[in-house]
Each structure stands twice: as C-alpha cells, then as structure tokens.
N, C-alpha and C positions, 0 to 999 in steps of 0.2 A: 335640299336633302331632307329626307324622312324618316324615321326609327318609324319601321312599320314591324308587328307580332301577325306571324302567319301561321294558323292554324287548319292543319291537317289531319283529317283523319285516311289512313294507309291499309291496305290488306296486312297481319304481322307477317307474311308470307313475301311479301315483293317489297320491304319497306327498306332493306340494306339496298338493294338494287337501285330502287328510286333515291335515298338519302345521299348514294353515292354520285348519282347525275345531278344533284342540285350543290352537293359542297362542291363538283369541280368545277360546275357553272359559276358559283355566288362566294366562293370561298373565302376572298378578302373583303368583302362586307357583311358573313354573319358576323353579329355579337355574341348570341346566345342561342343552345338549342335545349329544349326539356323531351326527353321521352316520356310515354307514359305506357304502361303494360295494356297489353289485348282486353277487349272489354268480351263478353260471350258470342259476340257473332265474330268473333276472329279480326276485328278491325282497330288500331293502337293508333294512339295519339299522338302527335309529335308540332311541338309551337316552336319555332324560328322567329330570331328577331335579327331583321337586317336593315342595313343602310340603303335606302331604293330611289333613288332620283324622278321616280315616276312610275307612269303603270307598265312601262318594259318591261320589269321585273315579273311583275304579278303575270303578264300576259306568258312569259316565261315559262315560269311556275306551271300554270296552265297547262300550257301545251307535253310537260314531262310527267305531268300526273295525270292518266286515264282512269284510273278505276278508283279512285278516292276523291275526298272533296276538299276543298280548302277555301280559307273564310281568312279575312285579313281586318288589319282596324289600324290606325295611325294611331301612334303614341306619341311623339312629337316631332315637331318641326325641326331642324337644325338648321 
C-alpha cells in the first residue's frame, strides 16, 4: 500500500461532475482532498491523497478525466 497526492488540474465547469465519479469510485481510500479556486483560463486545482495499491488507481483516474491533467507523486509506502 501507497499514500500517493494526486494532482489535477479540472475545467471549474465539469469539476462537480468529474469529483463526483472519482469519490464514488475511490471513496473509502481517500484521506484528504484540497480544492483550490479557478486560475484565469478557467481551469481549478484539486490534490487527492489516497490509499492506491498500484497503478490501477491512477490508470483509473485516467480513464475519468478527459479534458484535464493529472500528475501523481508517492508519499509514502505503508
């Protein structure tokens, strides 16, 4: 098991729609979520920190986010 921080950046337009496919996918392994407000091209920040067993997760992730990017990094091993 891994504490991995997953950073997205989201349209602020489609970000409820998308937040809400990933809490019902990943629910009982996030630990913490930070929003952060729209920067001028309309696109808001949002870092998840979950429990992920492997790249299943991420590849996951992946496949629910089309039009945004996301950047991951381990924090620790457990």
């Amino acid at each position: 098991m891994q504490i991995v921080e997953i950073n997205m950046k989201l349209p602020y337009k489609e970000r409820g729609a998308i937040l809400s496919k990933i809490v019902s996918k990943l629910g009982d392994r996030i630990r913490d979520i930070h929003f952060h407000p729209p920067d001028i091209n309309g696109l808001s920040e949002v870092r998840i920190e979950i429990l992920s067993e492997g790249t299943k997760t991420l590849t996951e992730l992946k496949k629910l986010i089309n039009k945004g990017r996301v950047s991951f990094r381990v924090l620790s091993t457990v």
